[in-house]
LOKE-724957 format. One record per residue (C-alpha): residue number from 1; residue in one letter; x, y, z. Coordinates in steps of 0.5 Angstrom, whole numbers. Example, Ala and Ser with C-alpha at 12.3 -4.5 7.8 and 13.67 -1.06 7.14 Angstrom:
BEGIN
(1 a (25 -9 16))
(2 s (27 -2 14))
END
This chain:
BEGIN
(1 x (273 274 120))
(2 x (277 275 127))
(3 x (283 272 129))
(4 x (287 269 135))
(5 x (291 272 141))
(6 x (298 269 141))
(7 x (295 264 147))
(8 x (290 261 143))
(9 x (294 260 136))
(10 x (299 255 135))
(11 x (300 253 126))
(12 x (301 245 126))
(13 x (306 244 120))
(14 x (303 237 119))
(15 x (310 233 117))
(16 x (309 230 124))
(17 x (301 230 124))
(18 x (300 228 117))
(19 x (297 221 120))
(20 x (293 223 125))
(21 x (291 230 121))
(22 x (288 226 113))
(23 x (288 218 116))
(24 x (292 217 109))
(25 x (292 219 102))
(26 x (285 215 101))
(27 x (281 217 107))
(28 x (276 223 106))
(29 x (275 226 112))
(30 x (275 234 113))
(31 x (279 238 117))
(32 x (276 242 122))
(33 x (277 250 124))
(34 x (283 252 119))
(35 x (283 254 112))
(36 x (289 253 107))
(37 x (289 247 102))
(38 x (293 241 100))
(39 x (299 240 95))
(40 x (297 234 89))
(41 x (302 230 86))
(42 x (310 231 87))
(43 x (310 239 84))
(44 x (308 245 89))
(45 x (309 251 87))
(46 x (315 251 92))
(47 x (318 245 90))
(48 x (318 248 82))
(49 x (321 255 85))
(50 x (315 259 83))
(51 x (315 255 77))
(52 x (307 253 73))
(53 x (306 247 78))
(54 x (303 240 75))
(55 x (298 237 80))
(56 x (296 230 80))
(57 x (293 231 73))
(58 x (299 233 70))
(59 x (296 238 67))
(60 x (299 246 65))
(61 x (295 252 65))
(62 x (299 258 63))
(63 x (293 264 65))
(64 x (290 268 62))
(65 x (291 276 61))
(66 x (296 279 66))
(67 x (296 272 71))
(68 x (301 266 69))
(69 x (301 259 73))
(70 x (305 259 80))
(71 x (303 253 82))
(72 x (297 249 83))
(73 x (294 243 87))
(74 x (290 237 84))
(75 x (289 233 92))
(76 x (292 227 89))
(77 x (296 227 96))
(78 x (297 231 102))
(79 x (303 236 101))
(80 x (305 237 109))
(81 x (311 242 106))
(82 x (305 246 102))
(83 x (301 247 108))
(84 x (299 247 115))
(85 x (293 246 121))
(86 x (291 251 124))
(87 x (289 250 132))
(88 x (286 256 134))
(89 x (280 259 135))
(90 x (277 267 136))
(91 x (271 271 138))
(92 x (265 269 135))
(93 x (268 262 132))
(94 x (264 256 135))
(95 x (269 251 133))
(96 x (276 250 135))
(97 x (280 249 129))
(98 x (283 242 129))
(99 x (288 237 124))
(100 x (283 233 125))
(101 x (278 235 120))
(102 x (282 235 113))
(103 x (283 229 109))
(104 x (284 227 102))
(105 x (282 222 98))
(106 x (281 221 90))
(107 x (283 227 88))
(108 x (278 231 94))
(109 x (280 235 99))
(110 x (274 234 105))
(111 x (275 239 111))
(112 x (269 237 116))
(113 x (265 241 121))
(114 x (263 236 127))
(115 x (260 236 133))
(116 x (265 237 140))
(117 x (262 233 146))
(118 x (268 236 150))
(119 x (265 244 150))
(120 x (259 247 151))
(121 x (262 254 149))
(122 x (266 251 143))
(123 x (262 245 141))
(124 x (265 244 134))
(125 x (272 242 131))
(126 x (273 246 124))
(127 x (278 247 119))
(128 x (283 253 117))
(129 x (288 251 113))
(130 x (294 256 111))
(131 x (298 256 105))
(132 x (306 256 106))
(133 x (307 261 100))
(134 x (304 268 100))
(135 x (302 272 93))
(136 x (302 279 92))
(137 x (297 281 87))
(138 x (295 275 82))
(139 x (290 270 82))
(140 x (287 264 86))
(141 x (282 259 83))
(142 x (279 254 86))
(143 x (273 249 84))
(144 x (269 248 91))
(145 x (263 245 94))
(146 x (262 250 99))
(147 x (258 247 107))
(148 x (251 246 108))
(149 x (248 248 115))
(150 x (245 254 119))
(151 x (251 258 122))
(152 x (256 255 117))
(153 x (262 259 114))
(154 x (266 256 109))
(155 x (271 259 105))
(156 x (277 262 100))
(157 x (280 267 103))
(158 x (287 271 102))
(159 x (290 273 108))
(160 x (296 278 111))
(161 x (298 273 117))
(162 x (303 277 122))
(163 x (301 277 129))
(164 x (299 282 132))
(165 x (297 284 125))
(166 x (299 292 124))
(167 x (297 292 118))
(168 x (290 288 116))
(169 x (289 286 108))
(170 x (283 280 107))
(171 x (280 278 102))
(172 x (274 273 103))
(173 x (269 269 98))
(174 x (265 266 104))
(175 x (259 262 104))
(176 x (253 263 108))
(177 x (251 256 110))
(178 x (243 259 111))
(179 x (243 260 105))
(180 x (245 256 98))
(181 x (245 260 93))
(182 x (249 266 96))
(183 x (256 268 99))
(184 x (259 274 102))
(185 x (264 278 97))
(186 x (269 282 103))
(187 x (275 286 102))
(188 x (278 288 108))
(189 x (284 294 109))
(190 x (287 298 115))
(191 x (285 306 113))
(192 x (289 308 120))
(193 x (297 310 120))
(194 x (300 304 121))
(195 x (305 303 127))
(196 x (309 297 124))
(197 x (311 296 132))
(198 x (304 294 135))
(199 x (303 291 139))
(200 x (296 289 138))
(201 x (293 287 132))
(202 x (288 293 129))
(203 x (281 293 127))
(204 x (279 293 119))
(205 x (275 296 115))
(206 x (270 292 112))
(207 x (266 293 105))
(208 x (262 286 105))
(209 x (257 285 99))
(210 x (252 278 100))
(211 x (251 275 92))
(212 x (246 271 89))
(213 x (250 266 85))
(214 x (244 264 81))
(215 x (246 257 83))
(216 x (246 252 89))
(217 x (254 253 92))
(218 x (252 246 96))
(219 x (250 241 92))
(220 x (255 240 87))
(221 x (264 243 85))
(222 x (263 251 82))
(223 x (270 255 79))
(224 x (272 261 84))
(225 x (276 266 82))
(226 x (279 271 86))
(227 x (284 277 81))
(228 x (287 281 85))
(229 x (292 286 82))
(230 x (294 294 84))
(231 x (288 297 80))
(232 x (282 293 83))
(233 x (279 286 86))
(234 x (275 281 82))
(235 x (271 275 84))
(236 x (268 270 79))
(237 x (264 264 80))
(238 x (264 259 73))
(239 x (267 265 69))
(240 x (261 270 71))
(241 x (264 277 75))
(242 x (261 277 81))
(243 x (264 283 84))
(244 x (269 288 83))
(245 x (272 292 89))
(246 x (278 298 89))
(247 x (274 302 94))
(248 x (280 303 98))
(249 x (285 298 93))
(250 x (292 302 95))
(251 x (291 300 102))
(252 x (291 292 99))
(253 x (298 291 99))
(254 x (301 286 103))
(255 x (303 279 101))
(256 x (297 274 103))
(257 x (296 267 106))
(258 x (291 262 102))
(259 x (285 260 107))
(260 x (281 254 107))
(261 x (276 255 112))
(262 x (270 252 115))
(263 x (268 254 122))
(264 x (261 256 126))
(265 x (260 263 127))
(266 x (255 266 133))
(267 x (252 271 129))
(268 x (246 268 127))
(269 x (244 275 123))
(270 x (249 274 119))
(271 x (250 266 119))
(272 x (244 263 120))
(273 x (243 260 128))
(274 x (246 254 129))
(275 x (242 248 130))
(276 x (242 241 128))
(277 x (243 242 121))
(278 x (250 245 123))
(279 x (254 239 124))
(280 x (256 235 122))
(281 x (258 237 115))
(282 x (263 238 110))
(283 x (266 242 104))
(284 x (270 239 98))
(285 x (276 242 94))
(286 x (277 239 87))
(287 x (284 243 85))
(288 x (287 250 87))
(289 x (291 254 82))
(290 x (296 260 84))
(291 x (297 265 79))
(292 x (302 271 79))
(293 x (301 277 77))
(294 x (305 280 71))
(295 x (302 286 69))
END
């Protein structure tokens, strides 16, 4: 994924767009453009101090192995103080993210693709939603329906956010909406030396691997699961290990931001070419939890 230059990227807090972003805790509209996700209930991993967090459900998960329960997100509400909308867009992106596109209702978090009249180049709003906490090695699991639709990319990322980024790390689980059984395993990392005074952001190295995930990612909610820890990177989909990367696993080391993405990409080689499959259409998050790692 591309990321914006300074004029094209603004992160609306959503205290004051709440409204205009969600409609209301009962409305279910998806968020366009952004990735991040939404706090549940009163108990947010920031409002806990990092502490294991309850949901809407109230429910308490210690982890397994070296990861133990920061905080977690059922959606039963929208957190404003937990994350914020993006409005930005970047190279290859056919949609602007928007605080339109998200919402919440019956314990889902809906982000939505939808069509742009107002734009030939950009003719789609998406969702980016960043997470106010970041995590230095543990684990992300989050139980999602990913987007249909030709062009379409939704998806759980974890990633270091400066700007201009000096020293690029990102971890992506990204769904491929031409396909509906397969997503992209990406790790990126900066191998150059690193200038912390950049001034523009570096290219990463990328090292994708498209799988088969042996189901339909589109049509119901499936676990996914990222570990990160100093030795390697995993992906899960319901339990099963996907992946395992530590090609170049000493370089990921900066703290990183959660991402909840829908957007349209340009490449059609990769993505599918859009048509009208592409919009509108929608991917659906039932719960997040954020573990620390302990090991």
């Amino acid at each position: 994924m591309n990321w914006p230059s300074p004029q094209n990227f603004l992160a609306v807090t959503l205290a004051m767009n709440l409204a205009v972003a969600c409609g209301s805790t009962t409305s279910n509209t998806e968020q366009v453009g952004g990735t991040g996700s939404i706090q549940g209930g009163n108990t947010m991993g920031g409002a806990n101090n990092g502490g294991a967090a309850n949901g809407g459900s109230g429910a308490v998960d210690s982890g397994t192995g070296p990861f133990v329960l920061a905080w977690q997100d059922d959606f039963n509400t929208f957190n404003s103080s937990a994350w914020s909308l993006m409005t930005f867009t970047f190279a290859t992106n056919l949609a602007q993210f928007s605080t339109q596109n998200a919402s919440v209702a019956d314990g889902i978090l809906t982000l939505n693709l939808t069509n742009n009249p107002n734009s030939t180049t950009v003719p789609y709003y998406g969702v980016e939603m960043r997470s106010a906490q970041t995590l230095l090695y543990g684990k992300v699991s989050a139980r999602m329906r990913f987007a249909p639709g030709s062009g379409v990319i939704s998806g759980l990322v974890l990633f270091y956010t400066p700007y201009p980024n000096c020293n690029w790390n990102e971890i992506d689980i990204e769904h491929l909406g031409k396909s509906s059984n397969s997503s992209q395993l990406n790790c990126q990392v900066y191998t150059g030396t690193v200038d912390p005074s950049c001034t523009a952001s570096v290219s990463p190295t990328q090292d994708p691997l498209v799988v088969d995930l042996g189901f339909n990612a589109e049509t119901d909610f499936h676990v996914y699961d990222i570990e990160w820890t100093p030795q390697n990177v995993k992906y899960y989909a319901d339990g099963n290990l996907l992946r395992t990367w530590d090609a170049s696993i000493a370089l990921m080391n900066q703290p990183q931001t959660i991402l909840l993405t829908i957007w349209a990409s340009s490449v059609a080689a990769w993505a599918g070419a859009v048509d009208s499959t592409t919009a509108p259409t929608s991917a659906q998050v039932d719960w997040i939890k954020v573990y620390d790692y302990t090991g």
